[in-house]
C-alpha positions in Angstrom: -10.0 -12.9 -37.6 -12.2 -11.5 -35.2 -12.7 -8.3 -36.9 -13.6 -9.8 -39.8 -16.1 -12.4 -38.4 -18.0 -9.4 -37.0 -18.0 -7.6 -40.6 -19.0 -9.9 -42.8 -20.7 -12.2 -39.9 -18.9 -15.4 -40.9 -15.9 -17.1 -39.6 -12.7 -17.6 -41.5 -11.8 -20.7 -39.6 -15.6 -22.4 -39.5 -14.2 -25.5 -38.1 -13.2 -23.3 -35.0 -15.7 -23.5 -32.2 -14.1 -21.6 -29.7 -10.7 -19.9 -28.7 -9.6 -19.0 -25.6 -8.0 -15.9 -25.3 -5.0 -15.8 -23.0 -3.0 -13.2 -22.6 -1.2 -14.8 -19.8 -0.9 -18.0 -17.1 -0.7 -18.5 -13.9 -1.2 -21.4 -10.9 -5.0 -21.3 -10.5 -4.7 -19.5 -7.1 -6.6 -16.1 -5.9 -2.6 -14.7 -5.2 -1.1 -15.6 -8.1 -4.3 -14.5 -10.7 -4.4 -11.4 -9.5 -0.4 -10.6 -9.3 -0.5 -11.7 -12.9 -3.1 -9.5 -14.1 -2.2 -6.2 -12.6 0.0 -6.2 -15.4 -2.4 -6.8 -17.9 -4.8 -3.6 -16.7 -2.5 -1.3 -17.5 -4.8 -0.1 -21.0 -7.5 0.2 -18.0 -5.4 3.4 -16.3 -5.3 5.2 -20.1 -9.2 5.0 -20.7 -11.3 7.4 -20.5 -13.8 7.8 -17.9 -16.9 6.5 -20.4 -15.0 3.3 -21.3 -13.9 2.2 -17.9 -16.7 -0.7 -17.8 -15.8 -4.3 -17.0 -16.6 -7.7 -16.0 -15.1 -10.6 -15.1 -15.8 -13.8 -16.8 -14.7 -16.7 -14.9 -15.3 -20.6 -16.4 -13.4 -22.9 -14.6 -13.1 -27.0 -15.5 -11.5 -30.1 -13.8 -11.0 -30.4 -10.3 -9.0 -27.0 -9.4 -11.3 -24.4 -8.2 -11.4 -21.0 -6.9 -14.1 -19.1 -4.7 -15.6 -17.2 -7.3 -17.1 -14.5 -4.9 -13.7 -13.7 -3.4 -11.9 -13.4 -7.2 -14.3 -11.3 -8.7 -14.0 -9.3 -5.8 -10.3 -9.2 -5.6 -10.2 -8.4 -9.2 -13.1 -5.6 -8.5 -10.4 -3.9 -5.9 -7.3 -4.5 -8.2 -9.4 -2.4 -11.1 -10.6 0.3 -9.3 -7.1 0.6 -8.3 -6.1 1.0 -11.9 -9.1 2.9 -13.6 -10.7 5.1 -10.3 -14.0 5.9 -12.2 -14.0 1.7 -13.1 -17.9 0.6 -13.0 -19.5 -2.6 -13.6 -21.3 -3.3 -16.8 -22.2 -7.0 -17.2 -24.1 -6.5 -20.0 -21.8 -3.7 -22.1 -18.8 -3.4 -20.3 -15.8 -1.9 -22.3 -13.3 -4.7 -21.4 -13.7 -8.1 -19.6 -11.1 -9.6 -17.4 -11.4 -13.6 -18.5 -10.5 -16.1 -16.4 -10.4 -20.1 -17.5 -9.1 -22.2 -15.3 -8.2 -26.2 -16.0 -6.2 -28.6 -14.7 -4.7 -26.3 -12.2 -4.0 -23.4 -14.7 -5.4 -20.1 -14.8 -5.5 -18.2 -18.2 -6.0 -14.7 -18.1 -6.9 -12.0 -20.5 -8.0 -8.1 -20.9 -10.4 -8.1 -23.8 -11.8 -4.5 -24.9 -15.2 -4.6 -26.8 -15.8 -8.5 -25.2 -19.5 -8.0 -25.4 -19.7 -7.8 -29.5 -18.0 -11.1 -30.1 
C-alpha cells in the first residue's frame, strides 16, 4: 500500500491518517529496546557500504519515558556493531530505526527507504 501511495501519490485507504510500523514490542526500557532490536538489524550487516545510513526516530506518548540521548546513543553503538561503515543521515538515511513508545510499550521497527514516505 505504500508502494503504491508513492506511485500514483494517493492513498488506497484515505481514511488512514497514520500507521505505525512495528516490527516488534518490548517493555519501554533502554535494556529491553535495544535487546529486541539487534534482531531486527540483521538486513543492516548485508548492505552495502553506500546504503548503511540511519536514524532513529523516537515519538514517545503517555507517562513512560526514556532518556532520549542515552537510546539513540545505545542504538548508535548497537548499529555500528552490525553495519561497521554505519553513518548518520537524518535527512536521507537508507533505513530508520523507529521507536513509539505508549503506555509502557515500546514498538520497534527497521524501515529501509523511511525518508520517501
Amino acid at each position: 500500500a505504500l508502494e503504491q501511495a508513492l506511485t500514483t501519490g494517493e492513498s488506497p485507504a484515505p481514511l488512514v491518517v497514520r500507521l505505525l510500523p512495528c516490527q516488534a514490542a518490548c517493555p519501554a526500557n533502554i535494556a529491553d529496546i535495544v535487546r529486541t532490536l539487534e534482531p531486527l538489524l540483521d538486513p543492516l550487516s548485508m548492505a552495502r557500504e553506500s546504503e548503511c545510513s540511519y536514524c532513529v526516530q523516537l515519538k514517545q506518548r503517555g507517562s513512560t519515558r526514556v532518556d532520549r540521548t542515552d537510546l539513540i546513543r545505545q542504538v548508535g553503538r548497537l548499529i555500528v556493531q552490525t553495519c561497521r561503515s554505519a553513518r548518520v543521515d537524518l535527512e536521507r538515511a537508507s533505513y530508520a530505526v523507529t521507536v513509539d513508545i505508549f503506555d509502557g510499550t515500546a514498538c520497534l521497527a527497521l524501515l529501509p527507504d523511511w525518508h520517501r514516505l
